[in-house]
C-alpha positions as CSV (number, residue, x, y, z in Angstrom):
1,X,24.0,25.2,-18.4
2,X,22.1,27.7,-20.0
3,X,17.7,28.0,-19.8
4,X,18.1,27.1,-22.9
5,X,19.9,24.2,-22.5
6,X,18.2,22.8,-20.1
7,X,14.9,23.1,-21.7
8,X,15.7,21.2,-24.4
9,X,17.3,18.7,-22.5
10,X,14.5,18.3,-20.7
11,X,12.3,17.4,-23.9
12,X,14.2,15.0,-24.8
13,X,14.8,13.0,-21.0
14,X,11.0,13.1,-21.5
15,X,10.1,12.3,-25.3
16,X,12.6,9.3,-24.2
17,X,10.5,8.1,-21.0
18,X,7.8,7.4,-23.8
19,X,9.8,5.0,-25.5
20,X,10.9,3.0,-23.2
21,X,9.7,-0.6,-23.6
22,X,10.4,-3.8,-21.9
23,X,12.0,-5.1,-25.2
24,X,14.8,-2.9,-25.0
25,X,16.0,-5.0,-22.3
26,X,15.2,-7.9,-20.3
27,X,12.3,-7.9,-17.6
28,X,13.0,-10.0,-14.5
29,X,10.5,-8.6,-11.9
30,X,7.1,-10.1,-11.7
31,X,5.4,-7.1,-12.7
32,X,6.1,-4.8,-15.5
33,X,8.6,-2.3,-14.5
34,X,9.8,-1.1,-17.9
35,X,7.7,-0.5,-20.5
36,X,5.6,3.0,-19.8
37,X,2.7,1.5,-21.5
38,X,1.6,-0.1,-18.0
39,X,0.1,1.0,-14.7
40,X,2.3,0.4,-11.8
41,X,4.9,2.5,-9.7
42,X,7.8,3.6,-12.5
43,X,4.9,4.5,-14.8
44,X,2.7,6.4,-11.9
45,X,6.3,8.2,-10.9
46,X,6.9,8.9,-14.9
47,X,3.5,10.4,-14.9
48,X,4.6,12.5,-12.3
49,X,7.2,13.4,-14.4
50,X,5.5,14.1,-17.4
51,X,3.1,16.4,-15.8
52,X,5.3,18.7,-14.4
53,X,6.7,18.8,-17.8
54,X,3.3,19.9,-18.9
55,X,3.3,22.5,-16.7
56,X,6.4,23.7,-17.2
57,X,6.2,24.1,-20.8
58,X,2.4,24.6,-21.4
59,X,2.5,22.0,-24.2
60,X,-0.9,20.9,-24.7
61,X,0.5,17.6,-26.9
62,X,1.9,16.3,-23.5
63,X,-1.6,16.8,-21.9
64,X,-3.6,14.8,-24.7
65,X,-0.3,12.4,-24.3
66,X,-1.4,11.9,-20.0
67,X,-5.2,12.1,-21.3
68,X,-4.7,9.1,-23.6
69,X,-2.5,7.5,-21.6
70,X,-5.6,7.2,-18.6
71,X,-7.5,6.3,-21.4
72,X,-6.2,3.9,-22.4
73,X,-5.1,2.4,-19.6
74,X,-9.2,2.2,-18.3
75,X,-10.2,0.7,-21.2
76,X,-7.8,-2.1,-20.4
77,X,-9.0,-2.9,-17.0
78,X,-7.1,-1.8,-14.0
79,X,-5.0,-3.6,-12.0
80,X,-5.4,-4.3,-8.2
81,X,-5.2,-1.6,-5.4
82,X,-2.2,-1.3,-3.3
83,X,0.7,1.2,-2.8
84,X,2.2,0.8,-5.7
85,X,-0.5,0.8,-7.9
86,X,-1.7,3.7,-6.6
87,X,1.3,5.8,-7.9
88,X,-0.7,6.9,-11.3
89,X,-3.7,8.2,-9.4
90,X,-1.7,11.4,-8.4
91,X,-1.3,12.5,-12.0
92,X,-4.7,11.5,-12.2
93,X,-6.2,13.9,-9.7
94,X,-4.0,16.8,-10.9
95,X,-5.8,15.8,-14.5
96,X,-9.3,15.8,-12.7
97,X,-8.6,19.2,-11.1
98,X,-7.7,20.6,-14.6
99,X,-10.4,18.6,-17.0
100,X,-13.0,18.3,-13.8
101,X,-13.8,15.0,-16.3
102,X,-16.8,12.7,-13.8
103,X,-14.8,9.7,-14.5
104,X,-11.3,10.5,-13.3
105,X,-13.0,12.1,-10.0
106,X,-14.8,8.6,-9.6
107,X,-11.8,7.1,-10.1
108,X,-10.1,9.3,-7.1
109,X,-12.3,8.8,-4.9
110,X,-12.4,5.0,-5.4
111,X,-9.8,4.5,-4.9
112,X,-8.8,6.9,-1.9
113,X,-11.8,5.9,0.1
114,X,-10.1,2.1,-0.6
115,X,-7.0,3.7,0.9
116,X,-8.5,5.1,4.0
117,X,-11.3,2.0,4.7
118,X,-9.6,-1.0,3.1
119,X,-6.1,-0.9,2.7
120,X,-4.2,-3.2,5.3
121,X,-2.9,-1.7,8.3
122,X,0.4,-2.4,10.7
123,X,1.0,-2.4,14.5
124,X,0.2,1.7,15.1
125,X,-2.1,2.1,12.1
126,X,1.1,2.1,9.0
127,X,-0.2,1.8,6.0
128,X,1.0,-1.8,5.3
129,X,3.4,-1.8,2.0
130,X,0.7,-4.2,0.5
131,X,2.5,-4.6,-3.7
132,X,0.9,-7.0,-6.6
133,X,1.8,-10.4,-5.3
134,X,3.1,-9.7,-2.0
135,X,0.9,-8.9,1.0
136,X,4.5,-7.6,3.0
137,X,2.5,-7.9,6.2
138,X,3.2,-5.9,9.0
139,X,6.2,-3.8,7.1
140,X,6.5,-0.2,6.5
141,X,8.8,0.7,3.4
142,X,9.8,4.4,2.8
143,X,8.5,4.3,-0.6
144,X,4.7,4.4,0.3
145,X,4.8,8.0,1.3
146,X,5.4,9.0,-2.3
147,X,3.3,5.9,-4.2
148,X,0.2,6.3,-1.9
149,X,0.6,9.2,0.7
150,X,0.4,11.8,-1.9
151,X,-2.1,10.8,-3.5
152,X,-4.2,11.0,-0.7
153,X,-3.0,14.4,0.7
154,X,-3.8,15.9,-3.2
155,X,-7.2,14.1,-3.4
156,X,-7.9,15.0,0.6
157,X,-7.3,18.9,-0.4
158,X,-9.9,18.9,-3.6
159,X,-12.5,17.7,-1.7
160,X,-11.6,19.1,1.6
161,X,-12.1,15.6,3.4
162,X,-10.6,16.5,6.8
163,X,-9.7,13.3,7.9
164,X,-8.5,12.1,4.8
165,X,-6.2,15.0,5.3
166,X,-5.5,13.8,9.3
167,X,-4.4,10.5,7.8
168,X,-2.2,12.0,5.2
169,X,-0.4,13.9,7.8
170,X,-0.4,10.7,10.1
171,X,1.5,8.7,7.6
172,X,4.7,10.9,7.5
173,X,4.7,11.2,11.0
174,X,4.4,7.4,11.4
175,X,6.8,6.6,8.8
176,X,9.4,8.8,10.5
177,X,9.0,7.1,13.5
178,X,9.8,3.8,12.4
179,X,12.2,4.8,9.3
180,X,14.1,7.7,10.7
181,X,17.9,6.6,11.3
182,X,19.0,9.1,14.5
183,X,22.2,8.4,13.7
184,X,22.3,9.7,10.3
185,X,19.6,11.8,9.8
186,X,19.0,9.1,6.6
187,X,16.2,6.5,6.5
188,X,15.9,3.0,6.5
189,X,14.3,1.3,3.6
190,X,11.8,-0.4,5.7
191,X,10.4,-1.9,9.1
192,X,9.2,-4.8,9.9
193,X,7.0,-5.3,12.8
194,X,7.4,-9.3,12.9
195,X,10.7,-9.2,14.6
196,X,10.7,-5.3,14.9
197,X,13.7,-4.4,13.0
198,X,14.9,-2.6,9.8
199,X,15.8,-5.4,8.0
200,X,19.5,-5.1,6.6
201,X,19.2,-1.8,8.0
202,X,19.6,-0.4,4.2
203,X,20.4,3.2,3.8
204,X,19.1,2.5,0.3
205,X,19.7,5.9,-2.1
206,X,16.4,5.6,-4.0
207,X,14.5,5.1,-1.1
208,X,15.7,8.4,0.5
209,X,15.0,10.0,-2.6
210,X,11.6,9.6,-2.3
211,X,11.6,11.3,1.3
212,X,13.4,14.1,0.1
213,X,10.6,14.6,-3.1
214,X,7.8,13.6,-0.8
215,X,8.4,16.1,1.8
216,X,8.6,19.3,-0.2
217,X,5.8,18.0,-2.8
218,X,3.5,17.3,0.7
219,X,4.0,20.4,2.2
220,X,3.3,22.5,-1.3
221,X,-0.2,20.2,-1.2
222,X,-1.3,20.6,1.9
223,X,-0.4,24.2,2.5
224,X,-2.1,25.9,5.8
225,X,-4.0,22.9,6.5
226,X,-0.7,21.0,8.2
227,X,-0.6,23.5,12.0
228,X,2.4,24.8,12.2
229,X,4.7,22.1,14.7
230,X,4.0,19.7,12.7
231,X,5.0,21.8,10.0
232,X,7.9,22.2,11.9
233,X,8.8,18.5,12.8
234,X,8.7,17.6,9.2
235,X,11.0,20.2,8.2
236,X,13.3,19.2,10.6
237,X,13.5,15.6,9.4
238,X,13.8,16.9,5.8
239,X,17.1,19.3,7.0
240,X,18.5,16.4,9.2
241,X,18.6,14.1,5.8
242,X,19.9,16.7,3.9
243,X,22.8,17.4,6.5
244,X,23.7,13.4,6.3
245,X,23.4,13.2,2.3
246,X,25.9,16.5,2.4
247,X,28.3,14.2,4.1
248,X,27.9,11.4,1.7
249,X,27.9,13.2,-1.2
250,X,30.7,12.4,-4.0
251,X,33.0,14.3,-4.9
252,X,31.6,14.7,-8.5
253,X,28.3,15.3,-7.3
254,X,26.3,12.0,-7.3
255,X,25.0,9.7,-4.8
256,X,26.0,6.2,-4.2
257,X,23.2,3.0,-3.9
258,X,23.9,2.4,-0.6
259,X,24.4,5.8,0.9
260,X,27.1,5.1,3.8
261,X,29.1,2.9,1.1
262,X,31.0,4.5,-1.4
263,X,32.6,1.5,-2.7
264,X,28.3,1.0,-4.1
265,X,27.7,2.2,-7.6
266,X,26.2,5.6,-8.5
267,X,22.8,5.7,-8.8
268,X,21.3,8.5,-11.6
269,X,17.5,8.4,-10.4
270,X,18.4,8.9,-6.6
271,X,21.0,11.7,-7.2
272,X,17.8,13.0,-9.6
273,X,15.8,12.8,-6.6
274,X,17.6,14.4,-3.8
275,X,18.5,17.4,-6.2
276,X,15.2,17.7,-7.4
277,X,14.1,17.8,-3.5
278,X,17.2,19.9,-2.0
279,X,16.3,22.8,-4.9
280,X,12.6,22.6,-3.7
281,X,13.3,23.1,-0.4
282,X,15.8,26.5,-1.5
283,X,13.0,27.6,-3.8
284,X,10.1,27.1,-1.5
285,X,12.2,29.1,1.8
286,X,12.1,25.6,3.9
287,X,16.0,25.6,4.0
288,X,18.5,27.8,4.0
289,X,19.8,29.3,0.4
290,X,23.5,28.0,0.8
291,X,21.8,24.5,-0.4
292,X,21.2,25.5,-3.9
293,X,25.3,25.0,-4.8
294,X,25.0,21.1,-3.2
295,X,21.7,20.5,-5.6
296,X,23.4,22.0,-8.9
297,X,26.4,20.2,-8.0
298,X,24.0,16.7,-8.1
299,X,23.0,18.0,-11.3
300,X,26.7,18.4,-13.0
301,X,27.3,14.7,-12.1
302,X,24.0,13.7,-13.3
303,X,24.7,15.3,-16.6
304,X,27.3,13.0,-17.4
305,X,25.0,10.1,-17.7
306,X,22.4,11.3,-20.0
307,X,23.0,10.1,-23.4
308,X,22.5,12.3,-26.7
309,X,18.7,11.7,-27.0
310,X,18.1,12.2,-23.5
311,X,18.5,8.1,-21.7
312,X,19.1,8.2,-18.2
313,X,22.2,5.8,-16.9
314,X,23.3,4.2,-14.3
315,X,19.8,3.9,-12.9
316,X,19.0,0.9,-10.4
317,X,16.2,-1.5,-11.5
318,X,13.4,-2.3,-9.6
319,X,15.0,-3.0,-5.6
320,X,12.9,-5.1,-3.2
321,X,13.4,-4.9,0.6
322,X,16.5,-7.9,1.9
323,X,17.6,-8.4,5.0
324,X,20.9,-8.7,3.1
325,X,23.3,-5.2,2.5
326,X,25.0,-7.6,-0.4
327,X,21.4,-8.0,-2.6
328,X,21.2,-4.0,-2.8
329,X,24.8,-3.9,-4.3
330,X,23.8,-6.6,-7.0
331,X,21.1,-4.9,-8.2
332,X,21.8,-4.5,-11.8
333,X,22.1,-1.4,-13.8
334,X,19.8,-0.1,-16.7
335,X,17.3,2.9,-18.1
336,X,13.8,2.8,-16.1
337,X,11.1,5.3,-16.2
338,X,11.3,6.4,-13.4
339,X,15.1,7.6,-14.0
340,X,14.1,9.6,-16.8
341,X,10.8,10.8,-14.5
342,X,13.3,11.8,-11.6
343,X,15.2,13.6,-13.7
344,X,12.5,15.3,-15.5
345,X,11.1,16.7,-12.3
346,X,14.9,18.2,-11.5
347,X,15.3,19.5,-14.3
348,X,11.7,21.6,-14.0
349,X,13.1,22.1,-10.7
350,X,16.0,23.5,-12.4
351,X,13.9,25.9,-14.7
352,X,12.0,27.2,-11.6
353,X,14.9,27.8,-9.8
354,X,16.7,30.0,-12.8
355,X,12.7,31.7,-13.2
């Protein structure tokens, strides 16, 4: 696709993430996963999204739209701490760091300091995958890295905290320890310490996703401040994944819901994911160039399931950990903000990469 193309694409994936509501289609999880009109992880991961977007294109009207979106949603009362709802709060420091507005920088630091003093811990100091109505004690989920662990690693670098910084860096490298398949080079969509196992051992696609964003995003953050092995080890996980998601890669580019089963649906929002991530990683020098052709082939397939005014398809709802491989192929299939956000951050991807 032309520059062209893609930037207009790209408007509308992310004029469409604005409309989606929860009356377009039935909600079943306990917490509102739909509509972006609501603070919790698909909205925080959409914000993401939508500030890249911003970036990207310098339209001020999508910086009033994050502005009033915060606004709004603090006049409403937020909801309880916890990974998940701690997603948002990474748009929100970017948007402290550009407006240097008192309240969003209260807000940050509320909310990180509940983070490094409050939130619940596992066996080895994990950050426990604590979620609105479930306490999931003693489990590490790979999703936490992205909902929480950058948040803290942005907010740890704009006011230089050092061991807010420490514990930022800890989380990766206790997450891989626990969530890191050998075999594969993939990860596991949790842990459980009560029993010690990974559940169904899931080799969930979404999941991964969010290592392959995370990794790249965490290293841009925290620049210098990360020593150089560590640096290293990091990197070394994030090549190992990609080597095992070449392998299980289809043929027309996409990724399937359960990685190492092909007979699972394509998911849009993780193929979204690991091409947004892999074209990072070219872009930023942390793997080699010859990766760039297996990212813009994820993009091709993707293409195919964007409608005319820019709704993402075949995107997985909301997937909770099972100890069951059969309840991650029944999850059912519709749009979700965070498909459209995943695919608006490949597709800025995409614009940096033809820069």
């Amino acid at each position: 696709m032309k520059r062209s193309e893609i930037q207009e694409l790209l408007k509308k994936v992310n004029q469409r993430m604005l409309y989606i509501e929860k009356g377009d289609w039935e909600e079943s999880c306990p917490i509102g996963i739909i509509d972006f009109h609501l603070w919790e992880w698909p909205q925080g991961v959409g914000l993401c999204g939508m500030w890249n977007y911003y970036v990207e294109s310098a339209d001020e009207t999508y910086l009033q739209i994050l502005i009033q979106w915060f606004e709004e949603r603090i006049a409403e009362g937020l909801p309880e701490k916890n990974v998940n709802t701690m997603a948002p709060m990474l748009t929100l420091a970017f948007l402290y760091e550009k407006t240097g507005k008192e309240e969003y920088g209260k807000l940050c630091s509320q909310w990180a300091d509940w983070v490094m003093k409050q939130m619940p811990r596992t066996e080895d100091g994990a950050l426990q995958h604590i979620v609105t109505g479930n306490e999931n004690k003693e489990q590490v989920w790979d999703d936490t890295l992205f909902m929480t662990v950058l948040f803290l690693a942005k907010w740890s670098v704009i006011t230089e905290d050092q061991a807010m910084q420490q514990e930022a860096i800890y989380q990766f490298l206790i997450h891989i320890q626990y969530l890191y398949d050998r075999k594969t080079g993939l990860w596991f969509h949790g842990w459980n310490f009560d029993g010690r196992h990974n559940f169904a051992r899931a080799l969930w696609a979404r999941g991964n996703c969010w290592i392959t964003v995370a990794i790249p995003e965490f290293l841009s953050i925290m620049g210098e401040r990360i020593c150089p092995s560590t640096k290293r080890y990091l990197l070394n996980t994030l090549s190992n994944q990609i080597l095992g998601l070449e392998k299980v890669q289809m043929n027309n580019g996409m990724w399937t819901t359960l990685l190492d089963e092909p007979d699972t649906y394509m998911e849009a929002s993780a193929t979204a994911g690991f091409a947004c991530g892999i074209l990072k990683a070219v872009r930023l020098g942390y793997i080699p160039e010859t990766y760039r052709a297996m990212g813009f082939h994820a993009l091709e397939g993707l293409l195919s399931f964007i409608r005319e005014d820019g709704t993402v398809d075949q995107v997985s709802y909301g997937t909770g950990i099972s100890n069951q491989l059969e309840d991650y192929r029944k999850i059912p299939i519709l749009p979700m903000a965070y498909g459209q956000s995943l695919t608006v951050l490949l597709l800025c991807e995409v614009l940096h990469t033809l820069n």
